[in-house]
BAMITI-36063 format. One line per field, with one value per residue (C-alpha): residue number from 1; y negated, z, x. Coordinates in steps of 0.25 Angstrom, whole numbers, plus 5000, padded with zeros to 4 digits. Each point is the difference from the previous one (the first is absolute). Example, Ala and Ser with C-alpha at 12.3 -4.5 7.8 and 13.67 -1.06 7.14 Angstrom:
// residues 2
resi [1, 2] $
c2 [5018, 4986] $
c3 [5031, 4998] $
c1 [5049, 5006] $
// end
This chain:
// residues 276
resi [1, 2, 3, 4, 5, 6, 7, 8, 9, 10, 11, 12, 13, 14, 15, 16, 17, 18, 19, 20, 21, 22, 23, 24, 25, 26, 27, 28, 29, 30, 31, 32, 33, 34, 35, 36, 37, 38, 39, 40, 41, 42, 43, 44, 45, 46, 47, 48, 49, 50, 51, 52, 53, 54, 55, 56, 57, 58, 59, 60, 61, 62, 63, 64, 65, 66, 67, 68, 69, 70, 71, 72, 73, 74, 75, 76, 77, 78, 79, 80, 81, 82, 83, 84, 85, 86, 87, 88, 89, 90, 91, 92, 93, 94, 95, 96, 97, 98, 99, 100, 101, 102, 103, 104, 105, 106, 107, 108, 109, 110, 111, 112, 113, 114, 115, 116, 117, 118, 119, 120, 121, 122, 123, 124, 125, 126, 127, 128, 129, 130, 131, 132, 133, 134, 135, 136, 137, 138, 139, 140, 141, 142, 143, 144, 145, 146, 147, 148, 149, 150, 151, 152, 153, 154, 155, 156, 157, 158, 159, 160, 161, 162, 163, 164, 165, 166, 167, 168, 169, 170, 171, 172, 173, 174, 175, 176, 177, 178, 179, 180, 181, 182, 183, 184, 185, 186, 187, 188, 189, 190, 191, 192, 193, 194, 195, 196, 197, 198, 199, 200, 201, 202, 203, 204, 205, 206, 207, 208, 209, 210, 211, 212, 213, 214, 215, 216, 217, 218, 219, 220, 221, 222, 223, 224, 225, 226, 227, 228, 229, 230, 231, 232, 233, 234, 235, 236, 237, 238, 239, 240, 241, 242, 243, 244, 245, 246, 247, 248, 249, 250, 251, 252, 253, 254, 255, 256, 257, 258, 259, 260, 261, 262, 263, 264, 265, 266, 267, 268, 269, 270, 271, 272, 273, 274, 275, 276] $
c2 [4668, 5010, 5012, 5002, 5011, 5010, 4999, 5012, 5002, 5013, 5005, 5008, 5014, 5007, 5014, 5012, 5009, 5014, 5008, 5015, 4999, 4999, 5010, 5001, 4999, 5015, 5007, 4997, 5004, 5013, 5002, 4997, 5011, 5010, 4996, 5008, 5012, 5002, 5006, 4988, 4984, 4999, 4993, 4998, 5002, 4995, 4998, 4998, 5004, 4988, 5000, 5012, 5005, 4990, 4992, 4990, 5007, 5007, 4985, 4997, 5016, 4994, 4986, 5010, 5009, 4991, 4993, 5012, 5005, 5018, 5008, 5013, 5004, 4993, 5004, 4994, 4999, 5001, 4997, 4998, 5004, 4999, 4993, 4998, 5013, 4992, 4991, 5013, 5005, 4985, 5001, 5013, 4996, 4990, 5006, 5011, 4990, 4994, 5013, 5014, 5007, 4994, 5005, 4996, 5000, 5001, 4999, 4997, 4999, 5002, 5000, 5000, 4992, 5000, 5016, 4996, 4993, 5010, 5009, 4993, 5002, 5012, 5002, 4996, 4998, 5004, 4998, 5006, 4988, 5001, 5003, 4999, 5003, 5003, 4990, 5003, 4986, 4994, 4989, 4990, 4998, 4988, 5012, 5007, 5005, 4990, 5002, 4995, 4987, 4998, 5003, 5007, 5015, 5005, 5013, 5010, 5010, 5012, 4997, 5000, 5013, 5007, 4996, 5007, 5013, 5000, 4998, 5012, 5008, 5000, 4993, 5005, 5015, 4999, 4999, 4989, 4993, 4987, 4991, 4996, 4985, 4998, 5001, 4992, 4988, 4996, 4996, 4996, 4994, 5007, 4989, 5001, 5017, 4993, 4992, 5008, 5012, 4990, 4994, 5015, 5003, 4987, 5007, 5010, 4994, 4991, 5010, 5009, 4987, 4997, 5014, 5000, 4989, 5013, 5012, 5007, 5011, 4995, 5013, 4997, 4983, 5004, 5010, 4991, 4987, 5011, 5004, 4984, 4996, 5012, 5011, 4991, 4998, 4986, 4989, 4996, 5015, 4999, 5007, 5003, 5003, 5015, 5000, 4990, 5010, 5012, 4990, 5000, 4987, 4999, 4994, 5001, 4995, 4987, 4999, 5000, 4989, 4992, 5002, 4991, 4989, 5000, 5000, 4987, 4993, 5005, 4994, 4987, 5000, 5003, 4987, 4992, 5005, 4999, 4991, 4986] $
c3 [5334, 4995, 4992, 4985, 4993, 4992, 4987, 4992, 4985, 4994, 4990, 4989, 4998, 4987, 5004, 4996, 4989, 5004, 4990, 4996, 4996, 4985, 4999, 4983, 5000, 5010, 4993, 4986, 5005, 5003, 4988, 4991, 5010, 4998, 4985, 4999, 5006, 4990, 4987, 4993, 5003, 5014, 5003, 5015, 5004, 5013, 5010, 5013, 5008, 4998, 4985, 4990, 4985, 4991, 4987, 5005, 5001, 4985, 4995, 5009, 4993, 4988, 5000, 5006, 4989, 4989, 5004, 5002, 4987, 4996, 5008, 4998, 5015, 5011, 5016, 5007, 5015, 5006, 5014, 5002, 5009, 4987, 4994, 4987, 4992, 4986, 5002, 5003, 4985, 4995, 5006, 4993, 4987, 5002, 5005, 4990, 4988, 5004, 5003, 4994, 5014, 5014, 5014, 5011, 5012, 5014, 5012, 5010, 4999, 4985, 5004, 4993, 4988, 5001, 5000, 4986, 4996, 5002, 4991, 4987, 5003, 4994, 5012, 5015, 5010, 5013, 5015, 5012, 5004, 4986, 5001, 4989, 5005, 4992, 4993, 5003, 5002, 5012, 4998, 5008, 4992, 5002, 5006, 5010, 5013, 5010, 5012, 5015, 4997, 4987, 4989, 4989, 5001, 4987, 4997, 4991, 4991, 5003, 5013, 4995, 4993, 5014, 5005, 4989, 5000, 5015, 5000, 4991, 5007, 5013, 5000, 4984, 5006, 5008, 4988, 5003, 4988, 5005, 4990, 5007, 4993, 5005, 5012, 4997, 4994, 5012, 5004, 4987, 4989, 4986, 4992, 5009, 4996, 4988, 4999, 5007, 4989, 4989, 5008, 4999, 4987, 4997, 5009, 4993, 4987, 5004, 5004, 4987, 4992, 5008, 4999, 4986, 4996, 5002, 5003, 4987, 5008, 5001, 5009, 5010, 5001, 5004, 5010, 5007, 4998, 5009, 5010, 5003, 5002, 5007, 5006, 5010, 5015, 5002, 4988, 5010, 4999, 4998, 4986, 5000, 4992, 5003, 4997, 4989, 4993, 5001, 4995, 4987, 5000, 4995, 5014, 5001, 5013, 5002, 5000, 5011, 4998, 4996, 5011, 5010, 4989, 4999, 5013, 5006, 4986, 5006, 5015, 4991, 4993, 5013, 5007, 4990, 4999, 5016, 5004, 5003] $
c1 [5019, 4992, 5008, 4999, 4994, 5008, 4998, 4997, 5002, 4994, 5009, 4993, 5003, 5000, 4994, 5008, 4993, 5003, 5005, 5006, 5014, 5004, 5011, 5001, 5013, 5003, 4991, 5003, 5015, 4992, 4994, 5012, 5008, 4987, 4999, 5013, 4996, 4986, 4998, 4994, 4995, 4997, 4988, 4993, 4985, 4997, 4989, 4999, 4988, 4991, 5003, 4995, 4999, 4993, 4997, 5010, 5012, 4997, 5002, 5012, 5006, 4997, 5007, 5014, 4999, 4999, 5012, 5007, 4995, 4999, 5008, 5003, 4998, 4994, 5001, 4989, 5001, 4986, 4997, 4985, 4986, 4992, 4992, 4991, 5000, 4997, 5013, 5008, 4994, 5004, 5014, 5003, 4996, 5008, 5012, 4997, 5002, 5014, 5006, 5002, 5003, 4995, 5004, 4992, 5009, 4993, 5007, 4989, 4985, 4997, 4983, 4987, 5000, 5014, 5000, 4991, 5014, 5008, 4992, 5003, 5017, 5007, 5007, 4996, 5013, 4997, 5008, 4997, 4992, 4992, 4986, 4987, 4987, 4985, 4995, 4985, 4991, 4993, 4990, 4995, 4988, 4990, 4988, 5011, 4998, 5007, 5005, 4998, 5006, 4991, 5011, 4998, 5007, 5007, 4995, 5007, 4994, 5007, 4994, 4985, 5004, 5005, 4987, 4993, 5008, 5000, 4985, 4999, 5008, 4993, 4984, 4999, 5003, 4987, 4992, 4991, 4998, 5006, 5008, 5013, 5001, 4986, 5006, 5013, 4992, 4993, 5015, 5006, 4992, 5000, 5008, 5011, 5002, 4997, 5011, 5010, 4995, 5005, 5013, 5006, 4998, 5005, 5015, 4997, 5001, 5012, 5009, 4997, 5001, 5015, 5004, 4999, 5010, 5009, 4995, 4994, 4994, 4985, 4996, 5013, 4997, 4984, 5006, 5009, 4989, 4989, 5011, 5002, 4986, 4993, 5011, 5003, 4995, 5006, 5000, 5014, 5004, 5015, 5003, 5016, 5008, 4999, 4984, 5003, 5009, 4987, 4990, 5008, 5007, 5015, 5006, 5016, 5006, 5007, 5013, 5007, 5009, 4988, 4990, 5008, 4999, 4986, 4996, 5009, 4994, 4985, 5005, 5004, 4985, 4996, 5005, 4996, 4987, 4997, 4987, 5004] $
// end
């Protein structure tokens, strides 16, 4: 007799959707502990590395602040790599019109157009893990030089201008006659300078414009908006609180019962804001 097959049955599998953990509750508790320690309505800024400053977040600011209604002090906590420079303006405004006083508090990286934020508070907290940098664009622009593997490369415009002075510091000596951006244009098309021309005065003008929500000495605001875009070596040169303090910005230190607070509430954004 022969023997009989085995029968198999599939049985269906609902797959697994992997996903970061939703941790609300820990870090509201947080929050409510950290509320206690600021001067002010405690509010929270976050971005992880994948995310940045923009037009988005100005409407998601907005619908907070109108149920929260005008406060007469706002602390901002600011965690940020950057982002868009015109949604930074768009956020203080914003801030601006809900609060009388607003402190920035920057625990860790408070970068780029996140440094533009930080410009339009009264006061800037800073930890020793706190760091601004220069807000100086780079551009990937449609006519850029690309690189081995065909990508666009961003180019600054305090690079160009390097190349410039450089050039007339060394070939111009020799007299020749020979303009450097005829040079420089068989590498980078003239639209780009162009662009990157207009895209710094357009920092420029933000920082001024931020600066000014709070700052009525027009001469210091243009000071500290030309140290920001073109004293620096690095757009990622860390700015502590030290340097930010000789810029001319109002930086006070973080409290030092506060500090442990926000960083277990940046580890809890931080595991809910993992790649899944």
């Amino acid at each position: 007799m022969p023997a009989r097959k085995k029968k198999t049955t599939r049985r269906s599998r609902t797959p697994r959707v992997k996903a970061p953990p939703i941790l609300y509750a820990r870090t509201q508790s947080v929050i409510e502990r950290i509320q206690e320690k600021v001067d002010g309505t405690f509010l929270s800024y976050w971005t992880s590395t994948s995310g940045s400053v923009c037009d988005n977040d100005v409407m998601a600011m907005h619908a907070i602040l109108k149920a929260a209604g005008p406060q007469e002090r706002i602390a901002l906590l600011v965690k940020s790599d950057g982002g868009s420079g015109m949604a930074s303006l768009r956020l203080v405004h914003l801030l601006r019109r809900y609060a009388k006083r607003l402190t920035v508090i920057a625990p860790l990286n408070c970068a780029s157009a996140a440094t533009m934020l930080a410009l339009g508070a009264d006061t800037i907290q800073m930890g020793p893990l706190s760091y601004l940098t220069a807000v100086d664009t780079s551009q990937e622009h449609d006519l850029s030089p690309v690189d081995h593997t065909n990508q666009l490369v961003p180019v600054s415009n305090d690079e160009v201008d390097r190349v410039i002075r450089l050039w007339r510091e060394t070939v111009g000596r020799r007299g020749d006659g020979v303009n450097p951006y005829q040079e420089l244009y068989k590498y980078l098309h003239p639209l780009v300078i162009g662009a990157l021309d207009r895209a710094s005065s357009l920092s420029l003008m933000l920082c001024r414009e931020i600066l000014g929500y709070h700052m009525k000495d027009t001469r210091k605001a243009g000071r500290i908006a030309r140290r920001l875009n073109s004293s620096y070596p690095a757009h990622q040169y860390p700015i502590t609180s030290r340097e930010a303090r000789k810029l001319g910005l109002n930086v006070r230190d973080i409290p030092k019962d506060l500090e442990p607070l926000l960083q277990e509430l940046n580890l809890l954004y931080s595991e809910m804001g993992q790649r899944a």
